[in-house]
C-alpha positions in Angstrom: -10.6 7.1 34.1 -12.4 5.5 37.0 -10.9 1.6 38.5 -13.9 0.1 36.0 -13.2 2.3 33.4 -9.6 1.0 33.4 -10.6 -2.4 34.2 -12.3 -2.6 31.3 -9.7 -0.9 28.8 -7.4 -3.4 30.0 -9.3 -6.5 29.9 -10.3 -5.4 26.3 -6.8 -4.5 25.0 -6.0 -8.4 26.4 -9.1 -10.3 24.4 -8.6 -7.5 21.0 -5.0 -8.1 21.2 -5.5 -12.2 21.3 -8.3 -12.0 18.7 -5.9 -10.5 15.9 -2.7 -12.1 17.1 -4.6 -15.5 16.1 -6.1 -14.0 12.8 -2.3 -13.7 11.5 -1.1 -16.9 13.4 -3.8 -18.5 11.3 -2.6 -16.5 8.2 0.7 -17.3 9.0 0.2 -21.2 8.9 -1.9 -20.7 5.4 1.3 -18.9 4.0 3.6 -21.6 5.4 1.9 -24.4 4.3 1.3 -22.7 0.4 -1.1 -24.9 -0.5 -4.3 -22.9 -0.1 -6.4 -22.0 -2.6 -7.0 -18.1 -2.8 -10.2 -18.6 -0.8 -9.1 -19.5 2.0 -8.1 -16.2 4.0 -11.6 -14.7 2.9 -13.2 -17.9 4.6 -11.4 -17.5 7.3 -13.3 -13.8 8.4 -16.5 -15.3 6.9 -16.6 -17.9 9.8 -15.4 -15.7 12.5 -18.8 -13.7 10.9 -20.8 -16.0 10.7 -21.2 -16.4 14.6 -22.2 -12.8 14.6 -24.6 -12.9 12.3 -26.6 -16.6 13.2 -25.7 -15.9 17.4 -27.0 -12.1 16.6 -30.7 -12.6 18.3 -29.4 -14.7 21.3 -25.9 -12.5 22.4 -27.7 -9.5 22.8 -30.3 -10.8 24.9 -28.1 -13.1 26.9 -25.8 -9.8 28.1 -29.2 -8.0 29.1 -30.0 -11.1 30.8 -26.6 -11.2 33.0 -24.0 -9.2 34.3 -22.2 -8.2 31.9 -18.6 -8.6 33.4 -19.9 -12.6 33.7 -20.5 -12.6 29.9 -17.2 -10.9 29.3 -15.3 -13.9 31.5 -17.5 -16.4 29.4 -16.7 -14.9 26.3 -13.3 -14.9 26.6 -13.1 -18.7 27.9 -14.7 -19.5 24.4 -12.1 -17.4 23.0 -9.4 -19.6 24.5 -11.1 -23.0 23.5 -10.7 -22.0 19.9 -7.2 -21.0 20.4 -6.6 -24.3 22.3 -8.4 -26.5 19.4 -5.8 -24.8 16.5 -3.0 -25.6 18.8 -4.3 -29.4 19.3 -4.6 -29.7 15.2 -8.3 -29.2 14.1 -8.7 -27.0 11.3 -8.2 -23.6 11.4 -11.5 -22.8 9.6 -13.3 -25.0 12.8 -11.1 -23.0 15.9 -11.4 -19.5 14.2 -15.1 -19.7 14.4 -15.4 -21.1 17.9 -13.2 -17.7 18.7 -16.0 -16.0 16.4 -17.9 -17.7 19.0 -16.5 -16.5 21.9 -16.0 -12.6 19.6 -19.9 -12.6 19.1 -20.7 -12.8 22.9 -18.3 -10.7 24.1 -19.1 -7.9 21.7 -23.1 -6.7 23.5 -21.3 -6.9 26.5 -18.7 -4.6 26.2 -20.4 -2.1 24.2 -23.1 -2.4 26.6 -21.4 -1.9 29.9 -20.0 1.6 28.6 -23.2 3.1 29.6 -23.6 1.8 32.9 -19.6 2.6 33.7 -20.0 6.2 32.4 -22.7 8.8 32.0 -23.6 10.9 28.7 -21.5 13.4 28.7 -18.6 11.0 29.2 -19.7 8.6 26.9 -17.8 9.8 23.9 -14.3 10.1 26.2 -14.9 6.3 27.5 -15.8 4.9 23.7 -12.4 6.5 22.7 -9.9 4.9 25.4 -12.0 1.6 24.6 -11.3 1.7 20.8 -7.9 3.1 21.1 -7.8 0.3 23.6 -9.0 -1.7 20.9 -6.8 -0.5 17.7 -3.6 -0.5 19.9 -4.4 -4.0 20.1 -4.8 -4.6 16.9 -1.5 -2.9 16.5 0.8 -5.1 18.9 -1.4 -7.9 18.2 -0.9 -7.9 14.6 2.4 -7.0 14.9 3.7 -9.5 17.4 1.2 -12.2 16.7 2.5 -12.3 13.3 5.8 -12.5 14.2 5.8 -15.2 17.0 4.2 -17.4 14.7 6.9 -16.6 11.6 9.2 -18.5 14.6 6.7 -20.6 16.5 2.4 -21.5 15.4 2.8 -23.4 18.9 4.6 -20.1 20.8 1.7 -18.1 19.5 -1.0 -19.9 20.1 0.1 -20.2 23.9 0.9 -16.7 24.4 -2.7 -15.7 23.0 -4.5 -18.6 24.9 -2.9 -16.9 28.1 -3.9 -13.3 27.3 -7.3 -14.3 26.7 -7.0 -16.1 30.4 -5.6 -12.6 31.9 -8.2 -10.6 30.1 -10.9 -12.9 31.8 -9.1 -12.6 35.3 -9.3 -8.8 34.5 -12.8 -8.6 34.4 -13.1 -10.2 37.9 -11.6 -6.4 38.5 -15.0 -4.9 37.4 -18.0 -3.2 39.9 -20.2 -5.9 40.5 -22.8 -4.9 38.3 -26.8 -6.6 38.5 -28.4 -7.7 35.1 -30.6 -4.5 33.5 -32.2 -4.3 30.2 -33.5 -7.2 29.7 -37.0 -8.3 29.0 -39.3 -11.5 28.8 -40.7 -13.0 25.1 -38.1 -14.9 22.7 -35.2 -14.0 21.8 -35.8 -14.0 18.4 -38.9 -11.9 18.7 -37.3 -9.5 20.9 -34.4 -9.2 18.2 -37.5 -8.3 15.9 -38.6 -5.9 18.0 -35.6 -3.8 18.4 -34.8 -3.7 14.9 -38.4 -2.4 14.6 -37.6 -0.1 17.2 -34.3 0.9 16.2 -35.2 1.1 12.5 -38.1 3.1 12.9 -35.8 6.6 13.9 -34.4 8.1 10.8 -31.4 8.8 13.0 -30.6 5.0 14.1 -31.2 4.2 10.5 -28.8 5.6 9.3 -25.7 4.9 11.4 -26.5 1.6 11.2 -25.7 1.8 7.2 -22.1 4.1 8.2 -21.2 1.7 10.6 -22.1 -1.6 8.4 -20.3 0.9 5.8 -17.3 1.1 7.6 -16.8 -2.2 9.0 -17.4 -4.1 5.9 -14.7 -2.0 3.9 -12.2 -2.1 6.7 -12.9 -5.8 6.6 -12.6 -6.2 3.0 -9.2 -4.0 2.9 -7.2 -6.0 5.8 -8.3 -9.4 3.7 -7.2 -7.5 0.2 -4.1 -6.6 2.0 -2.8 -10.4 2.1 -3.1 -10.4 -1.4 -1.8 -7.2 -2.5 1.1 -7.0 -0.4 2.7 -10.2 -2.0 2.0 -9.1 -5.6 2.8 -5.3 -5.3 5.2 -4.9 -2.3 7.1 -7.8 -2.6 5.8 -8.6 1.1 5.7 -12.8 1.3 5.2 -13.7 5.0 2.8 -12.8 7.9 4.9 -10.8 9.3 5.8 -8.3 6.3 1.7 -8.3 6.2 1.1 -7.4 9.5 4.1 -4.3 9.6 1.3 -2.9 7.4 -1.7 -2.8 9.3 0.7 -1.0 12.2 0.0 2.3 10.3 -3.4 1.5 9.9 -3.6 1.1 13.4 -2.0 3.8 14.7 -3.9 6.1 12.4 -7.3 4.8 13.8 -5.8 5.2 17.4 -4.8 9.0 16.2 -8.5 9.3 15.0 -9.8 7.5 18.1 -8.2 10.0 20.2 -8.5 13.3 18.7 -12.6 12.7 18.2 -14.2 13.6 21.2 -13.1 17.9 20.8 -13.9 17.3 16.7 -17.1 15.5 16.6 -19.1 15.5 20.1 -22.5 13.7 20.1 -24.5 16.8 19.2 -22.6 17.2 15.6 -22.5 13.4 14.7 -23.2 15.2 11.1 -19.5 15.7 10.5 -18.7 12.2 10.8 -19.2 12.3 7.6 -16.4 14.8 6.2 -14.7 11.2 7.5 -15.9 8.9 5.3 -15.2 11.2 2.5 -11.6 11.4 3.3 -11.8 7.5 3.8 -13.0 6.9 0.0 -10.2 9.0 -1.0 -7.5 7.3 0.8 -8.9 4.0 -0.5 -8.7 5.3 -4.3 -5.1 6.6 -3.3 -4.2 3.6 -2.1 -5.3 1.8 -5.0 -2.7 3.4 -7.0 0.8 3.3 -4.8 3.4 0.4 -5.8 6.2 1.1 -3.2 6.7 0.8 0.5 6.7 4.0 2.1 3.6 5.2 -0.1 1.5 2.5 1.3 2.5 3.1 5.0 1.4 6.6 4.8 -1.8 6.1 2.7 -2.9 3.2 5.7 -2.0 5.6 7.9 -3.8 8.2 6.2 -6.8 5.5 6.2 -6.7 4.5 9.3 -7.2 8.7 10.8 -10.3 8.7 8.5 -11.6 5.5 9.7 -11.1 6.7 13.6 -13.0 9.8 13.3 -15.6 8.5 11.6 -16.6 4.9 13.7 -16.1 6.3 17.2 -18.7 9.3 17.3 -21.2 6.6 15.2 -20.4 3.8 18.4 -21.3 6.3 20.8 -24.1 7.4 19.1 -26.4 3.9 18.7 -25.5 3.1 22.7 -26.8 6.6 23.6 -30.4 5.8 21.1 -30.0 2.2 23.0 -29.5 3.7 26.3 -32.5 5.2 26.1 -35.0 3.1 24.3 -34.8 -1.0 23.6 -31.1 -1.2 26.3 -27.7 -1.0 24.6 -27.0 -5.2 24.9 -30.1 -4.9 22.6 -29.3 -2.0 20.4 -25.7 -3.7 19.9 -26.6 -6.7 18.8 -28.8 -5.4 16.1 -25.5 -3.6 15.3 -23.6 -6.4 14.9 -26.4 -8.0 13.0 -26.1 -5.2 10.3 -22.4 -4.8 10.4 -21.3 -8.2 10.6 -24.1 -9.0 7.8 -22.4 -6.5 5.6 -19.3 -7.6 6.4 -19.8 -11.2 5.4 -21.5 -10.2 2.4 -18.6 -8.0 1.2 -16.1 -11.1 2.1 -18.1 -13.1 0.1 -18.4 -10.8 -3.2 -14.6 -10.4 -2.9 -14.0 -14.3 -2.4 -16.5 -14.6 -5.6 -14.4 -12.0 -7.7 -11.2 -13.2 -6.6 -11.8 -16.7 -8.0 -13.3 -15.0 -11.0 -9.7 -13.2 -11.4 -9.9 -10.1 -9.6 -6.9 -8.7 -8.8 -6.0 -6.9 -5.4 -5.5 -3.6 -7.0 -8.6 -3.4 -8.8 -10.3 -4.5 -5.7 -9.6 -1.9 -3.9 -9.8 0.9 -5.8 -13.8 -1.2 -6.8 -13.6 -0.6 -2.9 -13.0 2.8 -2.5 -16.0 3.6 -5.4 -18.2 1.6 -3.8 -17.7 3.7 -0.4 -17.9 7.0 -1.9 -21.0 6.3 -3.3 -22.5 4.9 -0.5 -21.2 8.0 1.5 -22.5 10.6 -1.1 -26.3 8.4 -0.7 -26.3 8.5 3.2 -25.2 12.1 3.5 -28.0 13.5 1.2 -30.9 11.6 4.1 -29.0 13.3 6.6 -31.1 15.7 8.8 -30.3 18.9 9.2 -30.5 19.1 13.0 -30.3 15.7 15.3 -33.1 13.9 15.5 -34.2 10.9 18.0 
């Protein structure tokens, strides 16, 4: 791992870590104030989403247009300012989407940078330390996040304001690296343009639908979870919620690590064994009503979800390398993702209120992506195509 390399997997771990810890601070002040009605967590990830999906054809552009490590500090800052207005007293709802904000421009960036910080044959290595990176800080910022703000919503809230300061100071630690990819028209058009672009290889078709796939059933699951763990673990505060993601995160870092000697760029066709597993797990997990069953099924979960999302990263900034610029090709994967993510929060939201229960959602969950699986693996080519 070169100085930018680490630079970057450090200043990432800070912003990932702060982004969670203030999902569960937020989930911890709906829990301790009991008076929310059962939408509320689900609108809670559907306005961090919403940034994605509205900011979608200006992010992209705008970390073509710049150096990227510049975005990164800007992104981060907005980050903060989010975190700063929950402290101060606005509604959670209004702060968690100005860090949606700040998550929506940082996101081009550093998936774009990876490219120019590595070359091809590296690019699978440098995608896993990012998302291990990533899912370890999902992990401690779950984890702690959660529990400073069982003791303190103030405590928390400073600690992950500061990280996201650190994680911009971080950056600074980067090569200076000049604009590159970006191109003159609107934005909007050029957002057009690459999903034209993108769209029209069979390949970038369809891991766009696995990676919209994946995201918006890991997204569904962690918002389930708040739900289920109350009524079938007995699990009541942020904190009891959070000790469960831990095994989903350190499954996705296993996943994350052991990926680059199981599934190298030129067999991106296993990824899906992965998502076959993943549907299982999901269908297992719909069925477990005791403690150390549901650790080992997220952990289970989380393995599945790492082998199949890393190789699938690596593979749209390699097609967006080399065609419309990655900035570009990741925002158009954002768009997709973060699209099907927000749709999925709002189906479950919608059957929730309707009476859902947790249990039946996620085993609806884990039908829904073995289905989906079973569609995109019968398209896929036999050999890799552009």
């Amino acid at each position: 791992m070169n100085r930018g390399v680490g630079s970057l997997v450090a200043a990432q771990f800070l912003s990932a870590f702060s982004d969670n810890a203030i999902l569960f601070t937020v989930i911890a002040i709906v829990l301790q104030a009991g008076d929310r009605a059962p939408w509320y967590v689900p609108a809670l990830q559907s306005v961090f989403l919403v940034a994605f999906v509205l900011l979608t054809p200006w992010v992209g552009a705008f970390a073509d247009r710049h150096s990227k490590p510049k975005v990164l500090i800007l992104a981060n800052i907005i980050k903060g300012l989010g975190g700063l207005l929950i402290l101060l007293g606005v509604e959670p709802l209004i702060g968690y989407a100005v860090v949606g904000i700040g998550a929506a421009t940082y996101s081009p960036a550093k998936y774009g940078i990876l490219p120019e910080l590595a070359d091809h044959t590296q690019l699978v290595k440098i995608n896993s330390w990012v998302e291990g990176a990533t899912i370890a800080a999902i992990l401690l910022g779950t984890v702690i996040g959660a529990t400073l703000a069982d003791a303190s919503i103030e405590l928390a809230l400073a600690v992950i304001i500061a990280c996201y300061v650190i994680s911009a100071a971080m950056t600074l630690l980067l090569p200076k690296l000049p604009a590159r990819g970006a191109r003159s028209g609107s934005t909007l058009a050029k957002l057009l343009h690459a999903m034209k672009a993108l769209l029209a290889s069979e390949r970038a078709r369809l891991v766009l639908m696995a990676l919209s796939l994946f995201w918006a059933s890991a997204a569904t699951l962690r918002v389930i979870l708040v739900a289920w763990a109350p009524q079938v673990l007995d699990a009541h505060t942020s904190g009891d919620i959070a000790q469960l993601t831990l095994f989903l995160a350190v499954g996705i870092i296993i996943g994350s690590g052991i990926v680059p000697r199981l599934i190298p760029l030129e067999h991106i066709r296993r990824a899906r064994h992965a998502a076959y597993a993943l549907s299982l797990f999901f269908l297992i997990l719909a069925g477990v009503d005791s403690l150390w069953p549901a650790r080992a099924t997220l952990l289970a979960i989380g393995i599945a979800g790492g082998l199949f999302v890393v190789p699938l990263n690596a593979a749209i900034q390699q097609i967006g390398h080399h065609t419309i610029g990655s900035g570009g090709a990741v925002a158009v994967q954002n768009f997709f993702q973060n699209a099907a993510m927000l749709g999925s929060m709002g189906i479950y939201a919608l059957a929730s209120a309707r009476g859902m229960g947790p249990v039946t959602a996620i085993f609806a969950l884990g039908v829904v992506v073995l289905v989906l699986t079973v569609l995109v693996s019968l398209r896929l080519p036999r050999q890799p195509a552009a």
